[in-house]
VOFI-103652 format. One record per atom (N, C-alpha, C, O): residue number from 0; residue in three letters; chain; y, z, x. Coordinates in Angstrom, 2 decimals, decimal comma, always signed. Atoms other than C-alpha are relative to their C-alpha. Layout:
// VOFI-103652
(NUM 'ala' 'A' (Y Z X))
...
// end
This chain:
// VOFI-103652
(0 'unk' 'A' (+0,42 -0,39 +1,33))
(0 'unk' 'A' (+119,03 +73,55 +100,21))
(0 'unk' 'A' (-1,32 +0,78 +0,08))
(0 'unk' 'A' (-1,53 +1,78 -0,61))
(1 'unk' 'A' (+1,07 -0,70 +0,14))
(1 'unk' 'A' (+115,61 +74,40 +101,20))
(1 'unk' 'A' (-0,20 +1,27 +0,69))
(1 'unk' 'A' (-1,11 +2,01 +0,32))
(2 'unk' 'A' (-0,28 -0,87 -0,32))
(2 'unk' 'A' (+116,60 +76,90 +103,37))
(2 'unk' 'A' (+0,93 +1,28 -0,94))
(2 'unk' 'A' (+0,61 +2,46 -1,11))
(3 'unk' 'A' (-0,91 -0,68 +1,25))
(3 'unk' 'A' (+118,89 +78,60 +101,01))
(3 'unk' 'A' (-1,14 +0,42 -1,00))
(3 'unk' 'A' (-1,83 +1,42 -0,79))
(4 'unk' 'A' (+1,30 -0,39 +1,06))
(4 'unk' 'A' (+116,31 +78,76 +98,08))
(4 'unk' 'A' (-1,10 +1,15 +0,96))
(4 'unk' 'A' (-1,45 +2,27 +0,60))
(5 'unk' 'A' (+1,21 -1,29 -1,26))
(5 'unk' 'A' (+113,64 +80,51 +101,55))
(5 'unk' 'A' (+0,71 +1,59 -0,32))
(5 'unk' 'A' (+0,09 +2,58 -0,71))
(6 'unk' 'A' (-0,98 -1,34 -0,23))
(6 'unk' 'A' (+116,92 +83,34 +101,78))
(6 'unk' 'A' (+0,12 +0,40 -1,61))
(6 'unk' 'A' (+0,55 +1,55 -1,68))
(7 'unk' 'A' (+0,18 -0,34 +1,12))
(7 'unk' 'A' (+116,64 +83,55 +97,84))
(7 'unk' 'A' (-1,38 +0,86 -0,08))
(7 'unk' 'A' (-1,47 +1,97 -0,61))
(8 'unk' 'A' (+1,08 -0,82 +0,37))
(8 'unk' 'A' (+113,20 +84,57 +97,96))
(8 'unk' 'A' (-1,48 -1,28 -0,28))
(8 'unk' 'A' (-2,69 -1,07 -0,12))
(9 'unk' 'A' (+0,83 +0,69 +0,08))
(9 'unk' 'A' (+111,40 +81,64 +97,26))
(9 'unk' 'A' (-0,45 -0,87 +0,35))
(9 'unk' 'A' (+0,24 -1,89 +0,41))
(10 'unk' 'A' (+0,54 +0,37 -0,98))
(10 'unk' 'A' (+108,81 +80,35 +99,05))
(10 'unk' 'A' (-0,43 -1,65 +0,27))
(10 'unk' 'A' (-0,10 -2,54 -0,51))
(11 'unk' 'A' (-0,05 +1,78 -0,24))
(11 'unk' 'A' (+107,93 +76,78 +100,32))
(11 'unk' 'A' (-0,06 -0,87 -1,03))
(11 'unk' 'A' (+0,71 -1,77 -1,35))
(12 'unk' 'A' (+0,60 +0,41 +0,63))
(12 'unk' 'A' (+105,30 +76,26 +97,73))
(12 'unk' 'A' (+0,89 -0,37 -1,27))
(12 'unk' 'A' (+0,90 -1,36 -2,00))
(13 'unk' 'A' (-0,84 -0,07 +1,93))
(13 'unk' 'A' (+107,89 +77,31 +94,55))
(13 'unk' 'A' (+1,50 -0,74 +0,68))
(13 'unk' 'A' (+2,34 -0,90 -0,20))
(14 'unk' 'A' (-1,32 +1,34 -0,31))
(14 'unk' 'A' (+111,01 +74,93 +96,48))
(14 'unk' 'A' (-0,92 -0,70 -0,26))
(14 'unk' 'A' (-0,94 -0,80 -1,48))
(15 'unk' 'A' (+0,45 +1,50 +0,19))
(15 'unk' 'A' (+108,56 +71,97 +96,62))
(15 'unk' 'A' (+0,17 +0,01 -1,88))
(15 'unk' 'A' (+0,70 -0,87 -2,56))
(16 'unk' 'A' (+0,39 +0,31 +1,27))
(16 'unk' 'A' (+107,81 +72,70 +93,09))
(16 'unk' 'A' (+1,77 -0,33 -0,56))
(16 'unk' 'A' (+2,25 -1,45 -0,73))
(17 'unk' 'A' (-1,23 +0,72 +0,54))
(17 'unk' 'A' (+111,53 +73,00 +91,80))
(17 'unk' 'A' (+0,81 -1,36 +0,57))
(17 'unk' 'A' (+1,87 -1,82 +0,13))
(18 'unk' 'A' (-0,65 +1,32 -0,64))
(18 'unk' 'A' (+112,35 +69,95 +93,87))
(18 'unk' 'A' (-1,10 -0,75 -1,22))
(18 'unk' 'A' (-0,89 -1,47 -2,20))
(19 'unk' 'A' (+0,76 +1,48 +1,07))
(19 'unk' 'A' (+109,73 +68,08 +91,96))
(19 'unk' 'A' (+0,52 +0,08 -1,14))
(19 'unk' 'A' (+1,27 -0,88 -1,31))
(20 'unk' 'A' (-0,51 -0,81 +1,47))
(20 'unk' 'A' (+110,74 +69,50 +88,69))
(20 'unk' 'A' (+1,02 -0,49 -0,03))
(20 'unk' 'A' (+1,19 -1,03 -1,12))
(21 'unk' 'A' (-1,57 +0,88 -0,06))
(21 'unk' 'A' (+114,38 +67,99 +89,55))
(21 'unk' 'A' (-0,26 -1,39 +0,09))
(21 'unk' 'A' (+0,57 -2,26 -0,15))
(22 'unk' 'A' (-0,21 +1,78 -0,18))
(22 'unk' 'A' (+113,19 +64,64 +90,17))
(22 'unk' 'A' (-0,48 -0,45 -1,41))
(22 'unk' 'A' (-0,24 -1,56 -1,88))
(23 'unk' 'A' (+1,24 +0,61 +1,50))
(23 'unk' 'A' (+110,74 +64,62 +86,62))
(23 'unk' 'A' (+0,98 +0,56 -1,02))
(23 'unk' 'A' (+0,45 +1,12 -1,98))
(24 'unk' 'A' (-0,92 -0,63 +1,19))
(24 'unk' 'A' (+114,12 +65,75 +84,46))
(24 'unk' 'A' (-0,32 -0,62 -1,40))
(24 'unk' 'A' (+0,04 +0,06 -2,36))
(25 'unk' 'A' (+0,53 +0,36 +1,46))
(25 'unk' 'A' (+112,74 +63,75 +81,38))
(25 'unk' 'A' (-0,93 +0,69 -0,15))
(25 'unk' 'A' (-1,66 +1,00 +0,79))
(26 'unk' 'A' (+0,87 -0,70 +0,38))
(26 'unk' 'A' (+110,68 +65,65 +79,28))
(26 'unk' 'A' (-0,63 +1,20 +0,80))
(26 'unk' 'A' (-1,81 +1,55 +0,79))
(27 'unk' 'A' (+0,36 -1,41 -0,74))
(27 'unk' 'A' (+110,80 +68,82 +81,56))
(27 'unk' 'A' (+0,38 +1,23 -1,24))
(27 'unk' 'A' (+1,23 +1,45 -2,10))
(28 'unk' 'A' (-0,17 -1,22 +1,25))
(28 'unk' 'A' (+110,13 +71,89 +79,63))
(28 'unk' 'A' (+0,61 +1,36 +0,52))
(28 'unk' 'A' (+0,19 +2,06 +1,44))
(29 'unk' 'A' (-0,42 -1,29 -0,62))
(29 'unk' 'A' (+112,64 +74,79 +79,67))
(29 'unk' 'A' (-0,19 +0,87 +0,57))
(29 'unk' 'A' (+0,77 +1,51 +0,99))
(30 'unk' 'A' (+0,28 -1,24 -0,43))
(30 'unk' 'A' (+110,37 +77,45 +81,05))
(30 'unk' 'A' (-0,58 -1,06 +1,66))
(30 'unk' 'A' (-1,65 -0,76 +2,20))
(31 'unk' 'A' (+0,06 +0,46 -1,65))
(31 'unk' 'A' (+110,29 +75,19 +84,72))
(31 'unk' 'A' (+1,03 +0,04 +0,77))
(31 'unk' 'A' (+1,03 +0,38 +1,96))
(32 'unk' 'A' (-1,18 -0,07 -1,31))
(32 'unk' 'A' (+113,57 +74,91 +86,03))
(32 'unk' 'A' (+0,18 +0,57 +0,72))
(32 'unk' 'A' (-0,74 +1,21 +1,21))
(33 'unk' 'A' (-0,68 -0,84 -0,66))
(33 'unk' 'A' (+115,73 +76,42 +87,90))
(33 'unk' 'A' (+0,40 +1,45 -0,44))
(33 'unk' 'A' (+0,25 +2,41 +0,31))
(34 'unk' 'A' (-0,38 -0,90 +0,68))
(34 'unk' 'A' (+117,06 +78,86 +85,45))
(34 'unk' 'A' (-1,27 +1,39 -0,02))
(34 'unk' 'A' (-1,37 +2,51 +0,47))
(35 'unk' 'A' (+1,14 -1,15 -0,43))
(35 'unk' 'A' (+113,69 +80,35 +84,82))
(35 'unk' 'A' (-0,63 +0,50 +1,26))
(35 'unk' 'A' (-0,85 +1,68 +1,53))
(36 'unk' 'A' (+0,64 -0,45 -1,28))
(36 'unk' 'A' (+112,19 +80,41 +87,99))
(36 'unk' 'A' (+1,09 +0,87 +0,79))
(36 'unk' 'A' (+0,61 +1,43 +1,78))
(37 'unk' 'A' (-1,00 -1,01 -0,28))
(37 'unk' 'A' (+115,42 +82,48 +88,88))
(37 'unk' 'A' (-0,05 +1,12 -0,61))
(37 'unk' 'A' (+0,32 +2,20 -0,14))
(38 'unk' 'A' (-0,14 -1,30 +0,63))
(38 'unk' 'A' (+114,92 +84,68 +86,27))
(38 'unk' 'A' (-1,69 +0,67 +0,69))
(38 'unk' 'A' (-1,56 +1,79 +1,18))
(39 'unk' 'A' (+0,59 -0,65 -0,79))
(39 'unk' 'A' (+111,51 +85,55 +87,79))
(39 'unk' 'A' (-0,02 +0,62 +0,92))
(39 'unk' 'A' (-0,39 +1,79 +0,96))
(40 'unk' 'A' (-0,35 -0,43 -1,04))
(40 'unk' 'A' (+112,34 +85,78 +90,91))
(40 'unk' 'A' (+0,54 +1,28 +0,01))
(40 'unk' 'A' (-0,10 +2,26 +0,41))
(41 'unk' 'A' (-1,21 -1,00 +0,43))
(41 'unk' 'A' (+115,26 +88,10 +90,06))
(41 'unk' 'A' (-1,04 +1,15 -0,63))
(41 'unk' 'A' (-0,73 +2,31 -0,34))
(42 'unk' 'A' (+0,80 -1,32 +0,04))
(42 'unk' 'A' (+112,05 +90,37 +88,45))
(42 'unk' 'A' (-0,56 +0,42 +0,62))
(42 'unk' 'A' (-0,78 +1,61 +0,83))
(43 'unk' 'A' (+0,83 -0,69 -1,29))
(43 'unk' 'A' (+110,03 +89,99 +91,15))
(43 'unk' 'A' (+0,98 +1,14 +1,08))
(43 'unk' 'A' (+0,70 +2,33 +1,13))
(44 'unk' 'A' (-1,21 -0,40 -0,66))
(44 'unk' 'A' (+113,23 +90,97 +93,60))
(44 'unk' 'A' (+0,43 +1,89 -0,39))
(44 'unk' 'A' (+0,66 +2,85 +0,34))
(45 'unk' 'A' (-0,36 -0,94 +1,22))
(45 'unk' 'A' (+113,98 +93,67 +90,92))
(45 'unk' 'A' (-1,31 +1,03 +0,65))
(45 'unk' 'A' (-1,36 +2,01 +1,41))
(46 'unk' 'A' (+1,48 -1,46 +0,02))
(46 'unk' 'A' (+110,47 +95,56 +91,00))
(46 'unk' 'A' (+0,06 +0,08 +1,49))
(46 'unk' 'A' (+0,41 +1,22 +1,76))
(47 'unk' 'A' (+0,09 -0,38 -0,74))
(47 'unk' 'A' (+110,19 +95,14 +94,59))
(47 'unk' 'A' (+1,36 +1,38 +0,45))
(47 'unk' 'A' (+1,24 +2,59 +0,62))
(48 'unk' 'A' (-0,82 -1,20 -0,03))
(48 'unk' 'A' (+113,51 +96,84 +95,13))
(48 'unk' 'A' (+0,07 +1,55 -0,79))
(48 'unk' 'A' (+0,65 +2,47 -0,21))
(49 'unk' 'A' (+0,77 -1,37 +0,66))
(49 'unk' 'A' (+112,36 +99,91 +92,73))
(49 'unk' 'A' (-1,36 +0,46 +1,19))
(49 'unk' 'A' (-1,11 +1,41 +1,94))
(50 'unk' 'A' (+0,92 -0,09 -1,18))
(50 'unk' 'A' (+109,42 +100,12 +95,16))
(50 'unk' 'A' (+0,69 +0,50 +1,09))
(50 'unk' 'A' (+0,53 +1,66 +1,45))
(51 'unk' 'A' (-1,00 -0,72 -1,36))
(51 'unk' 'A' (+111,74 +100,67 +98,09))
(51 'unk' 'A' (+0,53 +0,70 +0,03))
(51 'unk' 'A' (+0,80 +1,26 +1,09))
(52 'unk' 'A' (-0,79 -0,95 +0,30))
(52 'unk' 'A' (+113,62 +102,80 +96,42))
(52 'unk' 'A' (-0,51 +1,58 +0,39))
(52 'unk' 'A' (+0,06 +2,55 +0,88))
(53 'unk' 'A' (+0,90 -1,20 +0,38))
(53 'unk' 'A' (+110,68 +105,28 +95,89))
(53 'unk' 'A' (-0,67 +0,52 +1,80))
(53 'unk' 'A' (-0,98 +1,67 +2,12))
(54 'unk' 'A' (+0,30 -0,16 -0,78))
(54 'unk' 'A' (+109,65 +104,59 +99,46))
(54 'unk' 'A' (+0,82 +0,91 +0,81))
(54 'unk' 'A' (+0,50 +2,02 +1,23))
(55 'unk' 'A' (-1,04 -1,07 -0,22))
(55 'unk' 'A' (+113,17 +105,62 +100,71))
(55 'unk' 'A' (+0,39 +1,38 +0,07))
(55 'unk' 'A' (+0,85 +2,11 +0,95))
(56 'unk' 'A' (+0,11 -1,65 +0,55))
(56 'unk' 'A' (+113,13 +108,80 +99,08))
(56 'unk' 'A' (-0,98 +1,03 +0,63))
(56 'unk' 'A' (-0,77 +2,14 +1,11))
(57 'unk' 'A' (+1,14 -0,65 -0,63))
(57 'unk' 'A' (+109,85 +109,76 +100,17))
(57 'unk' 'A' (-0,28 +0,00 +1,34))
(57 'unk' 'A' (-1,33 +0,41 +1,83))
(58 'unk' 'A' (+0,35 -0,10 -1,01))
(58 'unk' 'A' (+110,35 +109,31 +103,25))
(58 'unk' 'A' (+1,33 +0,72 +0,90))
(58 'unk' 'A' (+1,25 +1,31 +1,98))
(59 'unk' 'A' (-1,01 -1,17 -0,08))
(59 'unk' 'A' (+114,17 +110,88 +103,23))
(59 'unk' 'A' (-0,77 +1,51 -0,17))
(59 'unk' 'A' (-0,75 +2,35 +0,73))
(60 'unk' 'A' (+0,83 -1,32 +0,32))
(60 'unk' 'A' (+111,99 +113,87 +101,60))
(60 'unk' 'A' (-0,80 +0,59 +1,41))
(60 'unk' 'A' (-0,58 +1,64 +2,01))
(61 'unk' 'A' (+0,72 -0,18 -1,27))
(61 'unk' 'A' (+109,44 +113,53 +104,59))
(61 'unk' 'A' (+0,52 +1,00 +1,26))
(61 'unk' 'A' (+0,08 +2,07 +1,68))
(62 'unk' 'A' (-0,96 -0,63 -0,72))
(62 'unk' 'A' (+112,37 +114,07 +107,09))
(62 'unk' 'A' (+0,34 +1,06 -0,32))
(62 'unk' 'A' (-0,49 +1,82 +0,17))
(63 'unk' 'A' (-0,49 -1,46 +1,31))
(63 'unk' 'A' (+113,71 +116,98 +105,09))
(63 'unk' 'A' (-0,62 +1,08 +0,75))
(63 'unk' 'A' (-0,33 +1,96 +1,56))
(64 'unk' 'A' (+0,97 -1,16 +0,01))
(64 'unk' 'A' (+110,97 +118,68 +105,06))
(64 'unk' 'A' (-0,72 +0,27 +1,38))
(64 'unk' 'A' (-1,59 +1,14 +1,34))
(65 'unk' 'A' (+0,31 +0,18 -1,07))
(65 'unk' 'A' (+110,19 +118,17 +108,67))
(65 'unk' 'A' (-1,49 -0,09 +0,15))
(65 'unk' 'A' (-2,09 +0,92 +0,52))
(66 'unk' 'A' (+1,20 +0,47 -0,24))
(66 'unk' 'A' (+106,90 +116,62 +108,82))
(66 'unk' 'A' (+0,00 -0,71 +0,97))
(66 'unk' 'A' (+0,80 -1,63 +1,14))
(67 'unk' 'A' (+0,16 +0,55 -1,18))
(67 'unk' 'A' (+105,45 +115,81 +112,10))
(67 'unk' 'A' (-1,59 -0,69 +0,67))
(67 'unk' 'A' (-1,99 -1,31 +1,65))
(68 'unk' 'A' (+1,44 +0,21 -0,59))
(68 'unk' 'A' (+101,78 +115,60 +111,81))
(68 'unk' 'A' (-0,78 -0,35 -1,29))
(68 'unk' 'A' (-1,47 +0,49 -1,86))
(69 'unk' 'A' (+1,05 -0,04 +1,01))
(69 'unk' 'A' (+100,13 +113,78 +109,00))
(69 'unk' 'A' (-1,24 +0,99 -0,07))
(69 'unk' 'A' (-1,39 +1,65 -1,09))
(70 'unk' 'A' (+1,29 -0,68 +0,95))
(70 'unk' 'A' (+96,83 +115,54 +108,89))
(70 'unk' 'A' (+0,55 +1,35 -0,23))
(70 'unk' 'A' (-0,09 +1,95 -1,10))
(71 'unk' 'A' (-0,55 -1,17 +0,24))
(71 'unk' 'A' (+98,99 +118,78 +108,98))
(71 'unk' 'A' (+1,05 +0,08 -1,49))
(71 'unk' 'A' (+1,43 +0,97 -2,25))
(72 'unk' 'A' (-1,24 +0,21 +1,04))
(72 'unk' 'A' (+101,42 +117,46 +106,53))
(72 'unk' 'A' (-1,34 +0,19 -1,50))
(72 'unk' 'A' (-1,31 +0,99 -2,43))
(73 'unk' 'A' (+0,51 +0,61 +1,39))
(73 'unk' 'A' (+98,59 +116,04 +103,92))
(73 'unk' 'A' (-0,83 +1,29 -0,25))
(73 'unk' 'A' (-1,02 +1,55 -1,44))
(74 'unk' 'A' (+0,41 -1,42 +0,20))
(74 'unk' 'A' (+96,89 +119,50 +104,25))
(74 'unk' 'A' (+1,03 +0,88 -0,98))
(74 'unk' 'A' (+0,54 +1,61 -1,84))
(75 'unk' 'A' (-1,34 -1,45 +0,61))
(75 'unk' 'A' (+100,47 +121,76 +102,80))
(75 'unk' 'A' (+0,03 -0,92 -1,46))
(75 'unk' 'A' (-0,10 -2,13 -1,65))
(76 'unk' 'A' (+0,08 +0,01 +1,64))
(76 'unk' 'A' (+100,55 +121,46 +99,18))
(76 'unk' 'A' (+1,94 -0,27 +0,04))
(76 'unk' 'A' (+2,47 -0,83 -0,92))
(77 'unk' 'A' (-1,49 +0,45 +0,46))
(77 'unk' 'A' (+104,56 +121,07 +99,58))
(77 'unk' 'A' (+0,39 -0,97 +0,70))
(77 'unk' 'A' (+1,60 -1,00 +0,88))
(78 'unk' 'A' (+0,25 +1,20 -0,88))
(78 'unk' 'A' (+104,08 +118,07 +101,64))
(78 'unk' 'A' (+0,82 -1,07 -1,15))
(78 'unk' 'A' (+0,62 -1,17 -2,36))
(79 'unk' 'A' (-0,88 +0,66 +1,39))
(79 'unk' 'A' (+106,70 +115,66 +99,91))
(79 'unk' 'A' (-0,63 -1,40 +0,06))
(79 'unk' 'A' (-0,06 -2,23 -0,65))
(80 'unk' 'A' (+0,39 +1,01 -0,29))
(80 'unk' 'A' (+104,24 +112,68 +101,21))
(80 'unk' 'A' (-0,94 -0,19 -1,06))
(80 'unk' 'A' (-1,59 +0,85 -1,21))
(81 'unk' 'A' (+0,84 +0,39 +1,34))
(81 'unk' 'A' (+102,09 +111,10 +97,91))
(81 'unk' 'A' (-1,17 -0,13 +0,47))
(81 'unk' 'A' (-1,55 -1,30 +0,56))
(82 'unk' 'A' (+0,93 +0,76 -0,78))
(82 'unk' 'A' (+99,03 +111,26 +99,62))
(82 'unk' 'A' (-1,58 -0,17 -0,92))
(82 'unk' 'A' (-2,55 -0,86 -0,61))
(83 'unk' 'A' (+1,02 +0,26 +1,22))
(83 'unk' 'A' (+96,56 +111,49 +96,59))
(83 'unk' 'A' (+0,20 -0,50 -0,67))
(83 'unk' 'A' (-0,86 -0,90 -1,15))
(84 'unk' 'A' (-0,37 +0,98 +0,17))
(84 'unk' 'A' (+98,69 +109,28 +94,74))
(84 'unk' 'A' (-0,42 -1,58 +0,62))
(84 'unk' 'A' (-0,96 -2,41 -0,11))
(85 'unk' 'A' (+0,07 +0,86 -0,57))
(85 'unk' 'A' (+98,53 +106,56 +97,39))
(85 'unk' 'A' (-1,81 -0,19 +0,31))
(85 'unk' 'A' (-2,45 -1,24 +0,28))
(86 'unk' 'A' (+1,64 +0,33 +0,09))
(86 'unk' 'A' (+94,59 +107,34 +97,88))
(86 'unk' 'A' (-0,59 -0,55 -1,07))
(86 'unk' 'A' (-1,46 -1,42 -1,01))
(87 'unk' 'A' (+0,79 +0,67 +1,59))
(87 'unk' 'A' (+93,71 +106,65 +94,11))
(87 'unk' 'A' (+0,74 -1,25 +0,07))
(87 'unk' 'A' (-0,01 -2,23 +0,15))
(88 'unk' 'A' (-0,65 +1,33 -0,29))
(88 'unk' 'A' (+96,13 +103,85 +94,45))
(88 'unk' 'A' (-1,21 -0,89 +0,47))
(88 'unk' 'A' (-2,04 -1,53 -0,18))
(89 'unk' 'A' (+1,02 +0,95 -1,03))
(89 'unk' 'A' (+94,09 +102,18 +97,38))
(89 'unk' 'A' (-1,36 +0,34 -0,54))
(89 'unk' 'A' (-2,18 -0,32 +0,10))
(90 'unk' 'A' (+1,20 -0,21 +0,40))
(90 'unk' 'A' (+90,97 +103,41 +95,59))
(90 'unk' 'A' (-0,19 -1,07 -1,42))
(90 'unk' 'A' (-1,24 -1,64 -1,71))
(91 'unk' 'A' (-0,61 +0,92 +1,18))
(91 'unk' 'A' (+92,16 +101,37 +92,54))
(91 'unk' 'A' (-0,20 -1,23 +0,66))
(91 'unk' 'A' (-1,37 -1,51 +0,94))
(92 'unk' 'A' (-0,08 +0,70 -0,71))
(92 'unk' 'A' (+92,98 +98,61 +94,23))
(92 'unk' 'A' (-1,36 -0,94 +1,11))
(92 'unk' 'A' (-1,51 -2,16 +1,17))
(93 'unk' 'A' (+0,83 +0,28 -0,47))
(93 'unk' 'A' (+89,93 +98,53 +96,61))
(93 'unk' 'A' (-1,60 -0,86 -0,99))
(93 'unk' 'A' (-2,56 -1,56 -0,64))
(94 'unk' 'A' (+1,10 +0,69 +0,39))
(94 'unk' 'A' (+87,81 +97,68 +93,71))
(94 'unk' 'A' (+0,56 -0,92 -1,26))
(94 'unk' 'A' (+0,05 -0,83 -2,37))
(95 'unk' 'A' (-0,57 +1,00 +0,64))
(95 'unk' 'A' (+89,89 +94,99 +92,05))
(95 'unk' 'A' (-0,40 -1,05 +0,72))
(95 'unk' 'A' (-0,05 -2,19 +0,39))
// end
């Protein structure tokens, strides 16, 4: 079971929890179970796969376009690599 739930996606911490959550079935409140914590998951799962998607592409594009040398690549203006995107990103990010 707890293996199964790992290959779902969810991790030690959130099995222990729905195991506890199954043993305390009185007065458990709908937004703990199983149900919900599936439907999260299933968004988390969700957005990551959109993410990969974009990665995919951009890096099908990459190939394409035969890029072989980042600093040569991030130099050409038709460079299909996000690389000022991904800088403000990590610039974002860096001061969160």
């Amino acid at each position: 079971m707890i293996k199964t739930a790992q290959l779902l996606g969810f991790t030690l911490n959130e099995v222990a929890d729905l195991l506890d959550v199954g043993r305390h079935r009185h007065g458990r409140r709908s937004d703990t179970g199983l149900r919900a914590r599936a439907r999260d998951k299933l968004a988390e799962v969700e957005a990551r796969l959109a993410d990969l998607i974009v990665v995919r592409d951009t890096l099908r594009a990459a190939i394409s376009a035969g890029c072989d040398d980042l600093v040569t690549c991030a130099g050409n203006s038709c460079c299909p690599l996000p690389f000022v995107e991904l800088g403000e990103r990590n610039d974002v990010a860096d001061h969160c």
